[in-house]
C-alpha positions as CSV (number, residue, x, y, z in Angstrom):
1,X,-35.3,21.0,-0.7
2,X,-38.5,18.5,-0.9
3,X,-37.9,18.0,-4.4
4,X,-33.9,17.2,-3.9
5,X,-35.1,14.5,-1.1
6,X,-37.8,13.0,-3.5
7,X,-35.2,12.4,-6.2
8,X,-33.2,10.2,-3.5
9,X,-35.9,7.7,-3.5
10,X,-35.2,4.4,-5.4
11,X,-37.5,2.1,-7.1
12,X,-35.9,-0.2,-4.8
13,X,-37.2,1.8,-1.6
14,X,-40.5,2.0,-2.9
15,X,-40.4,-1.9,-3.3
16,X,-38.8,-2.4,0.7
17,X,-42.1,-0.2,2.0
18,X,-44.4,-1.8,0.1
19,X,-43.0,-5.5,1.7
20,X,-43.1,-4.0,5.2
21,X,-46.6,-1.7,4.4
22,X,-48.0,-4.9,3.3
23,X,-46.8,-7.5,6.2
24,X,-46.8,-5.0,8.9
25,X,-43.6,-7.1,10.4
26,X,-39.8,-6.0,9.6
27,X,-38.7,-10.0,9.5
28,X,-41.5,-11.3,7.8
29,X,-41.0,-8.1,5.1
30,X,-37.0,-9.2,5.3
31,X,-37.4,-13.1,4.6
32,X,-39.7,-11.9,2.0
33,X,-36.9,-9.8,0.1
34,X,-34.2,-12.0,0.1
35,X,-32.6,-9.9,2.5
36,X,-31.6,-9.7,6.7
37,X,-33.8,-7.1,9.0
38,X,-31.1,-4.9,10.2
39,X,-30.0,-3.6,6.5
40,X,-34.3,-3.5,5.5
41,X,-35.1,-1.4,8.8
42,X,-32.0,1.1,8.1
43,X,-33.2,1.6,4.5
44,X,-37.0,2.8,5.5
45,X,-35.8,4.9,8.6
46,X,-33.6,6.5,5.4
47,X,-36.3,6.6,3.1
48,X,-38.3,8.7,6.1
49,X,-35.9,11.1,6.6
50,X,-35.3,11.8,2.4
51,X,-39.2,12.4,2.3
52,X,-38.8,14.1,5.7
53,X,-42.2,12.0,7.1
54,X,-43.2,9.5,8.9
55,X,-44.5,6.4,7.1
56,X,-44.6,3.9,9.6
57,X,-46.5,4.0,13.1
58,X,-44.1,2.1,15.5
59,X,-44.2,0.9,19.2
60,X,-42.6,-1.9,20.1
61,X,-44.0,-3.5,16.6
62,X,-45.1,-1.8,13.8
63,X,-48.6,-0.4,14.6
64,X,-49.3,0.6,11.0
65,X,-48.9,3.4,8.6
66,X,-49.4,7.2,9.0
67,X,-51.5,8.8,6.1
68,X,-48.7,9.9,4.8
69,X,-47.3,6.4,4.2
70,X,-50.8,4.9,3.3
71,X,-50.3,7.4,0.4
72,X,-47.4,6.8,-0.5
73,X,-47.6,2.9,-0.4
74,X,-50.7,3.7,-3.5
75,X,-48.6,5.6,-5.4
76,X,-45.5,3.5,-5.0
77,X,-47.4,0.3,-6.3
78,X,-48.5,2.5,-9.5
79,X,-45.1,3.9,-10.0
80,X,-43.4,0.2,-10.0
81,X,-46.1,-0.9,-12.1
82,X,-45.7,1.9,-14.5
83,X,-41.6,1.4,-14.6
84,X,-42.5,-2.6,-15.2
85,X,-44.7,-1.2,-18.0
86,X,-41.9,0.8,-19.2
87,X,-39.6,-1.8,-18.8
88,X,-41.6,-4.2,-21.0
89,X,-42.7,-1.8,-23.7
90,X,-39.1,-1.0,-24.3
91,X,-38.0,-4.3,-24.5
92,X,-40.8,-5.1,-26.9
93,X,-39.9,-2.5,-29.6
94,X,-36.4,-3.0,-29.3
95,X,-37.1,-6.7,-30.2
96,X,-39.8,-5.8,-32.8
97,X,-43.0,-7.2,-30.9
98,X,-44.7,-4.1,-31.1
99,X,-44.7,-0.5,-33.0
100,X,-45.8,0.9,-36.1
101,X,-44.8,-0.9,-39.5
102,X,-45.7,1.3,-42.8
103,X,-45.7,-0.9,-45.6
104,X,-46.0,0.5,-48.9
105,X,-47.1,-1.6,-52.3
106,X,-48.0,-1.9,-55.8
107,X,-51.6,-2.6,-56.6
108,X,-50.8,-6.6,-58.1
109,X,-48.9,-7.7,-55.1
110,X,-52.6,-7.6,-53.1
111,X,-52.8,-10.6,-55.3
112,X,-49.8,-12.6,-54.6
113,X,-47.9,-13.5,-51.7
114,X,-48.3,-10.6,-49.8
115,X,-51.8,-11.3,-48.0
116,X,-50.0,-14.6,-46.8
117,X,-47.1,-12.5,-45.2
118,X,-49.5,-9.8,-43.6
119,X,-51.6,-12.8,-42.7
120,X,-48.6,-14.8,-40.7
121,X,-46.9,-11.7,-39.6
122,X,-50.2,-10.1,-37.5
123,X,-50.3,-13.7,-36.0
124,X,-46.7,-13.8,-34.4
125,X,-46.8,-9.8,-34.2
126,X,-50.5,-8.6,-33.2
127,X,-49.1,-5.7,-31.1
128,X,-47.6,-4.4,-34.1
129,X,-49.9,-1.6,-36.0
130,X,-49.4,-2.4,-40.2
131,X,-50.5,0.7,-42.3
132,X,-50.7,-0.6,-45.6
133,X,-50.4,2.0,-48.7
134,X,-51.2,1.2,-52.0
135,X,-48.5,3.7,-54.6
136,X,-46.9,2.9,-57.3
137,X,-42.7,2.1,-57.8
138,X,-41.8,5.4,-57.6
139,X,-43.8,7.3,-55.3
140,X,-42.4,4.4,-52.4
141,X,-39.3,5.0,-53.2
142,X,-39.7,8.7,-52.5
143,X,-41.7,8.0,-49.7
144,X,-39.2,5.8,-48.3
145,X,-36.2,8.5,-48.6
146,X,-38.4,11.1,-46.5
147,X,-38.8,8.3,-44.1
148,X,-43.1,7.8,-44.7
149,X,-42.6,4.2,-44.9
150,X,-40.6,1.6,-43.8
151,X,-40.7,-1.0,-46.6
152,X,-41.9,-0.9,-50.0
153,X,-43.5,-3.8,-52.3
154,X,-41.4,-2.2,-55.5
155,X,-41.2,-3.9,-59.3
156,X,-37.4,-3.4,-60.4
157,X,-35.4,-2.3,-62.7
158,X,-35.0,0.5,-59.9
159,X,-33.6,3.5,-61.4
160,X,-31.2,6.4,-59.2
161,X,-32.3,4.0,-56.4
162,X,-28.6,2.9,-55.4
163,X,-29.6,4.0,-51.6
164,X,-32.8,1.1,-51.6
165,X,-31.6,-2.3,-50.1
166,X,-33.9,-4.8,-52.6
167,X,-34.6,-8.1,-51.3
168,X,-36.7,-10.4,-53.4
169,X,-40.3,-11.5,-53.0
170,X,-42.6,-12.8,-55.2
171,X,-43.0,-13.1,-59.0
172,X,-45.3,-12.3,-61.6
173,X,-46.1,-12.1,-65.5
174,X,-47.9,-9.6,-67.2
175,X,-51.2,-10.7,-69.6
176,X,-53.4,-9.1,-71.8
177,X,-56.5,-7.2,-70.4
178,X,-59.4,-6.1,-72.4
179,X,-63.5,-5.7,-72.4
180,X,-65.4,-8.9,-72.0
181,X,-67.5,-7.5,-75.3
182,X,-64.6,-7.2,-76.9
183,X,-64.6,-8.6,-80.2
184,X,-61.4,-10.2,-79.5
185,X,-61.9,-11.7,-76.1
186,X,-63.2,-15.2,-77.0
187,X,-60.1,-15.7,-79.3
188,X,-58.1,-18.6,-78.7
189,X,-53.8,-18.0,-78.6
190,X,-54.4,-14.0,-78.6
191,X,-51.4,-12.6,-78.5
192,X,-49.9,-8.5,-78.3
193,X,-49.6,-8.5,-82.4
194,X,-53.4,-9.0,-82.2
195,X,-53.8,-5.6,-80.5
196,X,-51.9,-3.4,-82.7
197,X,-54.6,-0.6,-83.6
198,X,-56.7,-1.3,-80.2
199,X,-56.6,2.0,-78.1
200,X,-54.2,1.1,-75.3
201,X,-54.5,2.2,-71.3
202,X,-51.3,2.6,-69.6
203,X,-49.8,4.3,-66.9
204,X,-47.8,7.1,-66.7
205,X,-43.7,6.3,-67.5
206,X,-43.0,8.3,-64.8
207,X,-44.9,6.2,-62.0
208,X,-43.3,2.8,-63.2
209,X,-40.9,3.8,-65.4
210,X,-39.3,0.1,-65.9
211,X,-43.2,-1.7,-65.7
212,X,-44.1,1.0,-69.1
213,X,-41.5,0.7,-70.5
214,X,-41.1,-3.6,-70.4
215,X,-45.2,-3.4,-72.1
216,X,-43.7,-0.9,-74.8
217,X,-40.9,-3.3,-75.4
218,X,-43.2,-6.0,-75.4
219,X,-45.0,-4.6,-77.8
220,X,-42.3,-3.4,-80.4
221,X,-41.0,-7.3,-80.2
222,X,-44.9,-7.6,-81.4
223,X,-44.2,-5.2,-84.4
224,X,-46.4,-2.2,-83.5
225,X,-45.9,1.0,-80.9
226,X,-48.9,1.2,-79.0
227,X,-51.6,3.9,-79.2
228,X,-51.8,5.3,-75.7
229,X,-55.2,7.1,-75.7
230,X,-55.6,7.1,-71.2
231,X,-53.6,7.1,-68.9
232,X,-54.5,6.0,-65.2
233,X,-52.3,5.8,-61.3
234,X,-52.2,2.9,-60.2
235,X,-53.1,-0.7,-61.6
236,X,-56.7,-0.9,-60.3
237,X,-57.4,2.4,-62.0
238,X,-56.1,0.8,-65.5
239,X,-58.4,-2.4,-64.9
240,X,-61.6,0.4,-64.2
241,X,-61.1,1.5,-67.2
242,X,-60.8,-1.0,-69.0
243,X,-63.7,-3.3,-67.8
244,X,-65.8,0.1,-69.2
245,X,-64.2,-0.2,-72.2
246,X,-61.8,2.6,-72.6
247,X,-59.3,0.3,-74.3
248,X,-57.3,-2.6,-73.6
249,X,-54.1,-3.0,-71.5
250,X,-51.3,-5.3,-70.4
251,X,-51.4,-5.8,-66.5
252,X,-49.6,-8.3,-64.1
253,X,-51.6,-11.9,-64.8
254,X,-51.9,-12.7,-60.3
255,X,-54.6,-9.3,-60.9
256,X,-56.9,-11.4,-63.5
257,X,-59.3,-12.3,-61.1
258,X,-60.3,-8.4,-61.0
259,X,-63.4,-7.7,-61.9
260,X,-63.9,-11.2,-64.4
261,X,-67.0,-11.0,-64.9
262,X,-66.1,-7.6,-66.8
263,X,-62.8,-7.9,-68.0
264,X,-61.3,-10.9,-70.1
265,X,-57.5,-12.0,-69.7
266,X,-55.5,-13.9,-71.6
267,X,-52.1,-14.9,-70.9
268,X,-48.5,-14.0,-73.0
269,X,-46.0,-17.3,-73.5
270,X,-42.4,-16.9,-73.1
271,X,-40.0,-15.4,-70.8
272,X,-40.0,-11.8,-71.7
273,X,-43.6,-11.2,-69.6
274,X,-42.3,-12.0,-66.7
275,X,-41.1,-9.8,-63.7
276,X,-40.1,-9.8,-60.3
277,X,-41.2,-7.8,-57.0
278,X,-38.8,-7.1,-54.1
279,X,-39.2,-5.8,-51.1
280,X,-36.9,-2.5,-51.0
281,X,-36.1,-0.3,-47.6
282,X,-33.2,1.8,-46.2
283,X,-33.0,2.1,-42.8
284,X,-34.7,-1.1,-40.4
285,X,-36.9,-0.4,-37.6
286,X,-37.2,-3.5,-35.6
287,X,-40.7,-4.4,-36.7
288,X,-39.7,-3.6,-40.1
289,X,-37.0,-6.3,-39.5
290,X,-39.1,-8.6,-37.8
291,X,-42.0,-8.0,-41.2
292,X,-38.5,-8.6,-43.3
293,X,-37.6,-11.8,-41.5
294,X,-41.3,-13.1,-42.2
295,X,-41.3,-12.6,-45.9
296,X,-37.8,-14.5,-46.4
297,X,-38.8,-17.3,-44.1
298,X,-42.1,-17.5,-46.6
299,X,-39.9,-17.0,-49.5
300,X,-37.8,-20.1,-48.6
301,X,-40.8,-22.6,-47.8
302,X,-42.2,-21.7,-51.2
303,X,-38.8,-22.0,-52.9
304,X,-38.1,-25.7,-51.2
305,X,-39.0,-28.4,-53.2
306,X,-41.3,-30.8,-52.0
307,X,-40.4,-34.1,-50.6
């Protein structure tokens, strides 16, 4: 029967007790309400006989508070502190403020516009936790279908990937990478025919299906297929290797300041280098949304012209 009485009692009750607990006068706990005495008086008398106590010692004024009301006067400024707490929090995710944001990317976007939109996004969001995760096209992709992350930093053409919504982000090119000792690296003009019996590191087709498959390309426009002898996950991986000489590579030009002092880069003209990144996801968690909203407003301040 206690527990049937306790579930009568309103927030608003405990807020009534805790006026009159506090100014040990009915009228002065009325005016301070908003409300008239008779209807304030009525409601604790009610709210005594739901808990089936006495809260309030009365005479002809109010004397003070039993133990029992001294009690609960504690716990019902916690409990109204907790439901504003409650309150706020929910209000907060719903709007994005705070949460959990996993973004997923490839290696080369650490070296474009991303650290920018982390950098402005934990500045108007810093209750919001970012778990970054470095993977490659396709492991995001499958990472976002069993819901392990919210957005993904992806390199398109995206294939069987119909379910992704692709918004674009940055831009990039892809250069040649190879040993600082390498007898080619002081040339002048080097271009991909150069390279045609070099040992080549690439990554595995099914990782980035669309990135391996563009350098292949590149390279038969060049006049040779190239000699894969390694294969390495992940673009910082390819660049290892590289700077120790395992072979030479083409990787996305925003990474050439990677290891420099190791690894020489030299840059492919035309159009065919270049490739995009987009920002891909399925279903929008407000944060996500709010992390979404940042990269298109620093999209469009870098796309307007100057004045």
């Amino acid at each position: 029967m206690a527990t049937e009485k306790q579930a009568r009692v309103t927030l608003r009750m405990m807020e009534q007790f805790i006026a009159v607990a506090e100014e040990l006068h009915f009228h002065r706990a009325a005016l301070r309400l908003n409300m008239s005495q008779p209807p304030l008086t009525h409601a604790i008398r009610k709210l005594e006989e739901n808990l089936g106590v006495t809260l309030i010692e009365r005479g002809n004024r109010v004397l003070g508070l039993t133990p029992a009301g001294a009690t609960f006067v504690r716990e019902a400024r916690e409990t109204l502190r907790q439901a504003e707490k409650t309150l706020i929090s929910t209000v907060d995710v719903a709007e994005g403020r705070t949460g959990v944001l996993r973004l997923g990317y490839v290696g080369s976007a650490l070296y474009g516009r991303l650290p920018d939109v982390i950098r402005e996004f934990r500045a108007s969001h810093p209750q919001v936790r970012l778990e970054l995760r470095e993977a490659t096209t396709a492991s995001q992709i499958a990472a976002l279908r069993d819901e392990m992350l919210d957005i993904g930093i992806l390199i398109p053409p995206l294939e069987n990937a119909e379910d992704v919504v692709k918004t674009r982000f940055d831009q990039d090119r892809l250069c040649i990478a190879m040993p600082v000792d390498h007898p080619l690296s002081q040339r002048t003009n080097l271009t991909l025919a150069d390279l045609a019996a070099e040992p080549f590191i690439l990554w595995p087709m099914a990782e980035g299906r669309s990135f391996h498959l563009q350098v292949i390309r590149l390279c038969a426009n060049a006049g040779f297929v190239p000699t894969i002898t390694q294969e390495a996950h992940g673009m910082h991986a390819v660049l290892s290797l590289v700077s120790v000489g395992g072979g030479v590579s083409v990787v996305p030009q925003s990474m050439s300041g990677f290891r420099q002092d190791q690894i020489s880069y030299h840059p492919l003209s035309g159009i065919e280098p270049e490739f995009e990144l987009v920002l891909g996801h399925r279903h929008l968690s407000a944060c996500a949304r709010a992390f979404l909203n940042c990269a298109q407003a620093k999209q469009e301040r870098v796309a307007k012209p100057a004045v």
